[in-house]
C-alpha positions, 0 to 999 in steps of 0.5 A: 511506456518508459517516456510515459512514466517520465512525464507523468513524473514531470507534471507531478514534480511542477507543483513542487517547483512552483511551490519553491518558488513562492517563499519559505512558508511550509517548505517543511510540509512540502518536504516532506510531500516531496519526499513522500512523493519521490518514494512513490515515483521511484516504485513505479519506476521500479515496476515499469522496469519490471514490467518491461521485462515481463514483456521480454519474457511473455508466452507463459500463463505465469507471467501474464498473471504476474504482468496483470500484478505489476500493472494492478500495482502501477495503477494503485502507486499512480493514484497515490502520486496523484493524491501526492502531486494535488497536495503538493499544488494545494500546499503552494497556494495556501503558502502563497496566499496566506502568510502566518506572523508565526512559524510554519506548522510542524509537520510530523509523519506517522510511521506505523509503529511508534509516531515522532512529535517534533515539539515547539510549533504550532498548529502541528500537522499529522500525515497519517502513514500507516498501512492500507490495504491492498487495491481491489485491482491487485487483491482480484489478481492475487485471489486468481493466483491462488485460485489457478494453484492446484495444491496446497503448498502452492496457494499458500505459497503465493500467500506468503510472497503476496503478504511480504509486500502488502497489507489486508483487511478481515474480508480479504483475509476471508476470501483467501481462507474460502479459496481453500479446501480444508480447515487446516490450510484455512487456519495456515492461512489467516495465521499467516495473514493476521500480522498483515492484517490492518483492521485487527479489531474486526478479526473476530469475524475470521472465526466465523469462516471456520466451521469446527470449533478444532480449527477455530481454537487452533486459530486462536493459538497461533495468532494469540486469542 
């Protein structure tokens, strides 16, 4: 699996040479893909190494749900190198077919907290960084996982190591909520999930998923209003 993953990463690094080749223009565009693009590359190494060793380790109904993770996890991450590499490949021709008189365009990445403008070039270019929810490959395996705890503790537990590492939006949130018994684990979870929820605007409907008014204020509390 290894010595796909590394030719995977060789085709995807082709657009960036190329485009290296052709001149200066829009060099900081595409390093910021490149860089972008090795952040990417390096997690899914990291979960093919981990995958590997799940392999090792197979037998039990645990670590085939976490191998079914880990390869939810390798598909999204190679969708976005991919999305990543065809930009890349779009970047080196517009730079080789169109040379501006002016200065390239400045290239700013949004953070998901505070965005960093770099002043002086224009036309400025925004890549959008900001969270995204989870894939449906990986919210399906997560949803099973809290579905196979026969206990409280053990579904909330899974949501908290799921919520450490990704983001949900509201209707995700209320499936989690549904897969619980009582109101109060309902509650435990959407206060848990709200920080990690990408569409707070529409956090209104989670109330909906509570059907005593006791929970839905106590929602209210733990989250803020």
């Amino acid at each position: 699996m290894r010595s796909i993953v590394l030719a995977f990463v060789l085709l995807l690094a082709l657009p960036s040479l190329a485009f290296a080749q052709r001149g200066d223009y829009g060099a900081s565009k595409a390093g910021a893909l490149r860089a972008e693009l090795g952040v990417v590359l390096s997690e899914i190494r990291d979960e093919v190494r981990a995958i590997d060793d799940l392999l090792e380790a197979a037998g039990s109904a645990g670590v085939q749900r976490e191998i079914a993770r880990k390869l939810a996890r390798v598909d999204e991450l190679s969708v976005v190198a991919d999305e990543l590499g065809g930009r890349l490949a779009r970047a080196a021709d517009h730079g080789a077919g169109h040379r501006p008189d002016g200065p390239p365009p400045a290239v700013i990445v949004v953070q998901p907290t505070e965005p960093v403008f770099v002043p002086g070039n224009e036309p400025v270019v925004i890549i959008d960084a900001g969270p995204v929810a989870c894939s449906g490959g990986d919210f399906n395996s997560l949803l099973a996982a809290v579905d196979d705890e026969s206990f409280r503790d053990g579904k909330l537990q899974v949501l908290r190591d799921a919520s450490a590492h990704r983001w949900f939006n509201v209707d995700q949130v209320i499936r989690f909520m549904e897969a619980m018994s009582f109101g109060d684990d309902k509650v435990e979870a959407a206060a848990m999930l709200h920080g990690r929820t990408v569409d707070l605007e529409n956090w209104y409907r989670v109330y909906g998923a509570l059907t005593f008014d006791s929970n839905k204020n106590e929602l209210r509390k733990r989250v803020g209003g």
